[in-house]
LUMVOMI-683089 format. One record per residue (C-alpha): x, y negated, z negated; residue in three letters. Coordinates in steps of 0.001 Angstrom, whole numbers, padded with zeros to 6 digits, always signed. Each point is the difference from the previous one (the first is absolute). Layout:
// residues N
XYZAla;...
// end
This chain:
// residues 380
+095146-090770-115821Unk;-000965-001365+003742Unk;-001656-003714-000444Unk;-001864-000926+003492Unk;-001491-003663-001211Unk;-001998-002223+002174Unk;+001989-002656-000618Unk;+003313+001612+001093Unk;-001936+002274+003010Unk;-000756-003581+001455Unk;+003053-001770-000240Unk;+002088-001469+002605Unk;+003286+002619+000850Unk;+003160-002502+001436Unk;+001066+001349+003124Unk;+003472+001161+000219Unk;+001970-001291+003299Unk;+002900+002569-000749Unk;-002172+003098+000378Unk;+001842+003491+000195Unk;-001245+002452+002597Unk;-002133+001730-002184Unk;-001530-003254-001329Unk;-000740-000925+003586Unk;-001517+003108+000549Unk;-002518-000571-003326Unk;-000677-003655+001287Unk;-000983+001486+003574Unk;-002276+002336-001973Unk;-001251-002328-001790Unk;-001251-002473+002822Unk;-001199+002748+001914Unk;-002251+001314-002503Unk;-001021-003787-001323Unk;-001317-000411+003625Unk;-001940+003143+000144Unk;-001574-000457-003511Unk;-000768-003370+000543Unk;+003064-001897-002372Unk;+001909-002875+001321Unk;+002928+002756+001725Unk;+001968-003681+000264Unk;+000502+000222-004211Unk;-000325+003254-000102Unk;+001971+002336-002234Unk;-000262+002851-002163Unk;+001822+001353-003578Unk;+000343+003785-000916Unk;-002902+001153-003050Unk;-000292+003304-001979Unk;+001857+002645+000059Unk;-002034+002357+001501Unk;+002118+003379+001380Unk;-001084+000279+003561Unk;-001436-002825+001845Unk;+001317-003733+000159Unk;-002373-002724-001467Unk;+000601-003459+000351Unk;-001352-003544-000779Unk;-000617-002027+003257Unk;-000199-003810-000728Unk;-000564-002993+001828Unk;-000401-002456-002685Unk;-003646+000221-000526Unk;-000793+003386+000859Unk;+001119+003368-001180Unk;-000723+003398+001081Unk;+001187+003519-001241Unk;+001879+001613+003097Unk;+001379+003230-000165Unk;+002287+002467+002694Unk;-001546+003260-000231Unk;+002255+002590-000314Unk;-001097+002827+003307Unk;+002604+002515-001287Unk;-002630+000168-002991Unk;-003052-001276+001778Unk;+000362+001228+003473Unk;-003536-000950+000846Unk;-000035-003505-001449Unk;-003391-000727+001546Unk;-001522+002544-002467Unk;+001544-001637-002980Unk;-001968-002989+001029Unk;-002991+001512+000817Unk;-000253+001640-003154Unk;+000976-003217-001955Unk;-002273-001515+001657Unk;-002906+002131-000680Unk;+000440-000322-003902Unk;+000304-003316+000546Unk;-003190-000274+001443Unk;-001755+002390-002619Unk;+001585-002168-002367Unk;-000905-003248+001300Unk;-004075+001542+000231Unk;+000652+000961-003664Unk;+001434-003320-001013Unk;-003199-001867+001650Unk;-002724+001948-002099Unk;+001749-000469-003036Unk;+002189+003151-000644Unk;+003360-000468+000290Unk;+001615-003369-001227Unk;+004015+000313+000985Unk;+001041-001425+002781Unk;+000353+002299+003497Unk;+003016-000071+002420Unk;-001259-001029+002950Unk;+001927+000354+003514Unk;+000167-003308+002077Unk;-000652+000241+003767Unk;+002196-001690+002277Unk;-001842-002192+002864Unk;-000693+002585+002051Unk;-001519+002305-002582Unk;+002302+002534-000690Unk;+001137+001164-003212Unk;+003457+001043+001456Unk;+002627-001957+001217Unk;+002959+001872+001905Unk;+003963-001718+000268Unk;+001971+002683+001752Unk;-000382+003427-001485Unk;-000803-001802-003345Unk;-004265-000265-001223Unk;-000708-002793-002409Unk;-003676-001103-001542Unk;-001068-002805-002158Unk;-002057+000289-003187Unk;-001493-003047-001629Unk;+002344-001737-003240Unk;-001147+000415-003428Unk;+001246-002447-001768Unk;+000770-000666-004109Unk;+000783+003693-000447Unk;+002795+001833-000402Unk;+000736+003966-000832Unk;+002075+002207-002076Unk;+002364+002129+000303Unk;+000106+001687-003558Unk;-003442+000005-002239Unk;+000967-002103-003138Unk;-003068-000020-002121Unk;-002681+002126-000659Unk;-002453-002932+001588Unk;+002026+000103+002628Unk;-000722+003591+001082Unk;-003581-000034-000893Unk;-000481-003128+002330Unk;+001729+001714+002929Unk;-001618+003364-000433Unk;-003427-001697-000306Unk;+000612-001441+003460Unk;+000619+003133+001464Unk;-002974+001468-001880Unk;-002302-002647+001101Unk;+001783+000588+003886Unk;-001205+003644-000449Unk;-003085-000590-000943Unk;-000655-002355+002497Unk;+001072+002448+002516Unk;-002334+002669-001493Unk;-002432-000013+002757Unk;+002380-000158+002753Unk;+000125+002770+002362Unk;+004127+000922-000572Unk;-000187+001913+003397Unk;-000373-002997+002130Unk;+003840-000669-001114Unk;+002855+001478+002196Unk;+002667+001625-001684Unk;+002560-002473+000862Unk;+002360+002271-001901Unk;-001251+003333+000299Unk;+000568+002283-002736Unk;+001025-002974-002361Unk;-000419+001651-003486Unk;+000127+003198+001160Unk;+002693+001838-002728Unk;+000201+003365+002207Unk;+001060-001774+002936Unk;+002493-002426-002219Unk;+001616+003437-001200Unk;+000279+001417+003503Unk;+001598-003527+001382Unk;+002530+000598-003029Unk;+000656+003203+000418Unk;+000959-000916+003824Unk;+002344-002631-000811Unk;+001756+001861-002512Unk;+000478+003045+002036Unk;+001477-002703+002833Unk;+001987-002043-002587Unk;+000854-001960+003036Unk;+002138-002742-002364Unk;+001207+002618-002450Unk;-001398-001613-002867Unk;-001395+002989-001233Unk;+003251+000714-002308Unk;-000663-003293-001719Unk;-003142+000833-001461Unk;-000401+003516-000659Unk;-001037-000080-003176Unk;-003321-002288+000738Unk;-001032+002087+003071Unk;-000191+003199-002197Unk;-002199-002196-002479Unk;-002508-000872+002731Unk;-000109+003578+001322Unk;-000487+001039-003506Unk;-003447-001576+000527Unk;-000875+001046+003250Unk;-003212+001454-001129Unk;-001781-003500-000512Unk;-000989+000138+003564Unk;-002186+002987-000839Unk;-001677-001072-002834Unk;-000565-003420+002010Unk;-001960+001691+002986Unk;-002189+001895-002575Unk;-000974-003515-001415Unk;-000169-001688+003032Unk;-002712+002268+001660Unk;-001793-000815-003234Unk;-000574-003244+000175Unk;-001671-002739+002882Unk;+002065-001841+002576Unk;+000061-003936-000443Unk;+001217-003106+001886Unk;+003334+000095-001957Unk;+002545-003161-000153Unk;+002549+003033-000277Unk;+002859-002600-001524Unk;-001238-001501-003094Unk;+003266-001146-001302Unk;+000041-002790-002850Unk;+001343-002498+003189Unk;-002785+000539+002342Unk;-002633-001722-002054Unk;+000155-003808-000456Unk;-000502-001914-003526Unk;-001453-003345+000447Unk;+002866-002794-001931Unk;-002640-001944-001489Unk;-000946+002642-002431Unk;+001706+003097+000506Unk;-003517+001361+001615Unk;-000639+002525+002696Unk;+000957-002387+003071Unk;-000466+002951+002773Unk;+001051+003994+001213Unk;+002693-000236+002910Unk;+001620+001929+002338Unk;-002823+002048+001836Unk;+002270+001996+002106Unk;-000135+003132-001350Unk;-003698+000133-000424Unk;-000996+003260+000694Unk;-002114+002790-000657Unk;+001132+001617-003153Unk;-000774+000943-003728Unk;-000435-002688-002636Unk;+002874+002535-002128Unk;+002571-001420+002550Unk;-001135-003815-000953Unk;-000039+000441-003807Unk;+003162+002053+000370Unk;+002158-002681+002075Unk;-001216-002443-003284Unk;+001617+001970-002463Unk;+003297+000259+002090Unk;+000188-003804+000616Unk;-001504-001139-003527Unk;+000888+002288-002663Unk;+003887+000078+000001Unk;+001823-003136-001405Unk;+002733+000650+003000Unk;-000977-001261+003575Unk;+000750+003115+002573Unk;+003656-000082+000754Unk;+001219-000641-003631Unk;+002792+001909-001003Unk;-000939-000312-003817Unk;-001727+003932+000154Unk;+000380-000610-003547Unk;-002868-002324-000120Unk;-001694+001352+002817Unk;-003499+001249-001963Unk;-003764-000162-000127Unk;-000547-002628-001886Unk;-003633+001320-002016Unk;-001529-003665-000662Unk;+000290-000740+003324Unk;-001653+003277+001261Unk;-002742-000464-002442Unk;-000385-003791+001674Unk;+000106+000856+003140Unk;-002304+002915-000159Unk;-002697-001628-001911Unk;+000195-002840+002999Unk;-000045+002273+002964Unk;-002611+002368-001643Unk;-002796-002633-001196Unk;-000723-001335+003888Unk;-000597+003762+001038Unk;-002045+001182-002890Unk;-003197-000020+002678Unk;+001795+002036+002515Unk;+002654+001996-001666Unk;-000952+003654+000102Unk;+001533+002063-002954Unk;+002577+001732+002493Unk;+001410-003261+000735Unk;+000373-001226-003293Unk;+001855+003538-001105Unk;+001770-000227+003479Unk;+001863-003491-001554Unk;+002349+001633-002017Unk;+001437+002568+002509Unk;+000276-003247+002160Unk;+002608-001784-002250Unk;+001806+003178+000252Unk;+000078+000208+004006Unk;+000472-003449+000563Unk;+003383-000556-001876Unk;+000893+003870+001246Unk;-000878-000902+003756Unk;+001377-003139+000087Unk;+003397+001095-001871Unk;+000225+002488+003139Unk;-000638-001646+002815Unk;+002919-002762-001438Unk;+002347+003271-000732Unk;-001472+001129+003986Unk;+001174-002818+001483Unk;+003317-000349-001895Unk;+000891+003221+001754Unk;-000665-001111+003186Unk;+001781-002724+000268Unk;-002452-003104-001544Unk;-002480+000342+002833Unk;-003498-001079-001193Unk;+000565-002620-002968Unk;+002322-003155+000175Unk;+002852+000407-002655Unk;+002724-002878-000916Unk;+002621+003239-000944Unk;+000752+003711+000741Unk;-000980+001049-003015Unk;-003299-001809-000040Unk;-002665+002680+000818Unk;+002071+001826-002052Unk;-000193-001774-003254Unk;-003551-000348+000799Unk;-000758+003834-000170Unk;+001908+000336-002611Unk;-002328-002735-001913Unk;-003269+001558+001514Unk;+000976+003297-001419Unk;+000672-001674-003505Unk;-003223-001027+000029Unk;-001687+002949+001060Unk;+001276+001502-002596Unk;-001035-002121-002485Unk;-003726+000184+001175Unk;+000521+004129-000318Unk;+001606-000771-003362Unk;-003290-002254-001401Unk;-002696+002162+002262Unk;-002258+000592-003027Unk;-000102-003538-001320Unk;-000646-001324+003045Unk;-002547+002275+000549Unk;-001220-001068-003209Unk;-000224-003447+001117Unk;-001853+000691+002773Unk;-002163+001911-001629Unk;-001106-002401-002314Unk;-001122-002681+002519Unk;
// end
C-alpha cells in the first residue's frame, strides 16, 4: 500500500552534508526543477513514489509546497510532447465536465513552469510536473470486494465522462499499444534472434502462448465491431487513488497512455490487476487465479457509469478483454525477457520472466471460468 499524506508531503526533509554522487545529482535536480515550478529550489528535494514500470515519478518538496514530477521515459515515449498534449486535453474535457456538475474525482493537472511550458529538459532527460493529491494512497493487490467496486467505478465514471470526446484528437503515443497481432510478430522476432539464449529456459511457456496464437484473430473480428473511445489504456488497481479519509474514490492517475482504443482493453487490464490475489511477479502460480467475487465487484462498478453509452458489442466485447489483457501482457513480459529486459525495469533476471509465467496463470484461469464470468456479466 503507497500512503502520500498531506501532512508527510509537506514536511521539512534534513539536508544531508555527506551526499554521495548520485544524491548530489537528485539534489541538483531537485533545485533545478523547484526553480522552474516555482518551489523554494534553496529547500528543495524530492523522494522516489510508486512503482510504476517505465517512467520515474518523484515528490518535489520545499517545505510548503509539493508537486508530482516525473522523468519520462523517451525509449517508451519518444515524442514526450504528445503524452502531454494528450493529457492535457482530457484534462481539460475533464475539468469542463467537473464545472457543470459531471464528474466529481479529482483531475491530474500538469503545472507550467514560469515561462509556460509544460516540459522541462536537463540533458537528454524530459521531466513535467502534475499537481499533488494529497490523503490518498493506492493498491497494489484488490483486498475487498468494496475495494474493487470503488476503483472500477472510477474508471467507469472516467469513461463515461470521456464519452463525448472525440478519441481521434489523441496521438498514439504508443502506436499499436494493444494490438495482439503485432505483440505476436514482436515475439516471434525475438525468439527467432534469442539474442541472450534464454530461450532454453523457458520452453515449455513459449509453446503455451503459441498454443493460443489465435486470440489475435478472434480480437480483430471484435474490435471492428465495436466504437473507438478515449481509452486510459492502463487501468491497473494502482493507477486510481482512494481518498484515506474514507476509503472513497480520491481520483484516476496516470494519463499517459490515453489513447484511442476499445473500452474491452480498459475492462480487460481490471481483471488482470484486480482479480488475482497475487500482485504480477509472484511466484505463488499456485494462487495465481480469478478471484469470481471480485470480478462480479468490479464489473458491476465499471458497468453501472456506462449503462447510457455502452452499446451491446461492448458489453459482450468485456469478456474477450480479460482474456487478451492477461494473454498480451504475459507476452510482451516473456518478449522482453528474450531480449535482454529492454522495455520494463526489473530488480532480477528472471523478473519478466516470472511475470509471464504469472500472466499466463491467469489467463488461464479466466479461459478456465469463461462461462461464469460471462454469466456475471450477463446478469448486470
Amino acid at each position: 500500500m503507497n500512503h502520500v499524506r498531506e501532512d508527510s508531503a509537506l514536511g521539512s526533509e534534513p539536508f544531508d552534508t555527506t551526499l554521495t554522487e548520485a544524491g548530489k545529482a537528485c539534489q541538483s535536480v531537485a533545485q533545478t526543477l523547484a526553480n522552474e515550478f516555482g518551489l523554494n529550489s534553496e529547500r528543495a528535494w524530492v523522494k522516489h513514489i510508486g512503482n510504476g514500470h517505465i517512467n520515474t515519478t518523484m515528490l518535489l518538496q520545499d517545505g510548503h509546497q509539493s508537486l508530482v514530477v516525473q522523468k519520462l521515459n523517451t525509449k517508451v515515449f519518444p515524442e514526450p510532447q504528445q503524452l502531454v498534449e494528450n493529457a492535457r486535453a482530457i484534462e481539460k474535457h475533464l475539468t469542463q465536465k467537473a464545472l457543470n456538475g459531471s464528474y466529481s474525482l479529482a483531475i491530474i493537472k500538469h503545472v507550467a513552469t514560469h515561462s509556460g511550458q509544460y516540459l522541462v529538459q536537463l540533458g537528454e532527460d524530459y521531466w513535467r510536473a502534475l499537481v499533488f493529491i494529497g490523503s490518498s494512497y493506492s493498491e497494489d493487490v484488490v483486498a475487498s470486494e468494496q475495494q474493487a467496486k470503488t476503483a472500477a467505478s472510477a474508471f467507469g465514471r472516467f469513461s463515461h465522462a470521456l464519452n463525448d470526446f472525440d478519441a481521434r484528437q489523441l496521438h498514439h503515443v504508443i502506436p499499436d499499444f494493444h494490438n495482439l497481432a503485432m505483440r505476436i510478430g514482436a515475439f516471434n522476432e525475438a525468439l527467432a534472434a534469442d539474442k541472450h539464449h534464454r530461450a532454453q529456459h523457458c520452453t515449455a511457456l513459449i509453446e503455451q502462448f503459441q498454443q493460443h496464437f489465435g486470440l489475435a484473430e478472434q480480437l480483430q473480428q471484435v474490435q471492428s465491431q465495436v466504437p473507438l473511445r478515449a481509452c486510459h489504456n492502463d487501468t491497473k488497481i494502482n493507477n486510481m487513488l482512494f481518498s484515506t479519509k474514507d476509503g472513497s474514490a480520491r481520483a484516476v492517475i496516470d494519463l499517459d497512455t490515453c489513447m484511442p482504443g476499445n473500452w474491452l482493453f480498459d475492462f480487460g487490464d481490471m481483471v488482470r490487476t484486480f482479480c488475482s490475489p497475487e500482485e504480477e511477479d509472484s511466484t505463488a502460480l499456485d494462487k495465481v487465479a480469478v478471484r469470481e467475487n471480485i470480478f462480479a465487484a468490479l464489473a458491476e462498478g465499471y458497468i453501472a457509469p456506462l449503462r447510457d453509452s455502452i452499446t451491446a458489442a461492448e458489453r459482450e466485447s468485456f469478456l474477450l478483454g480479460a482474456k487478451v489483457m492477461p494473454f498480451m501482457i504475459g507476452l510482451r513480459f516473456l518478449t522482453d525477457y528474450l531480449d535482454g529486459d529492454n522495455y520494463f525495469a526489473t530488480h532480477h533476471s528472471q523478473h519478466n520472466l516470472d511475470r509471464a509465467k504469472n500472466q499466463f496463470a491467469l489467463y488461464r484461469s479466466v479461459v478456465e471460468k469463461e462461462p461464469r464470468l460471462a454469466a456475471i456479466i450477463n446478469a448486470i
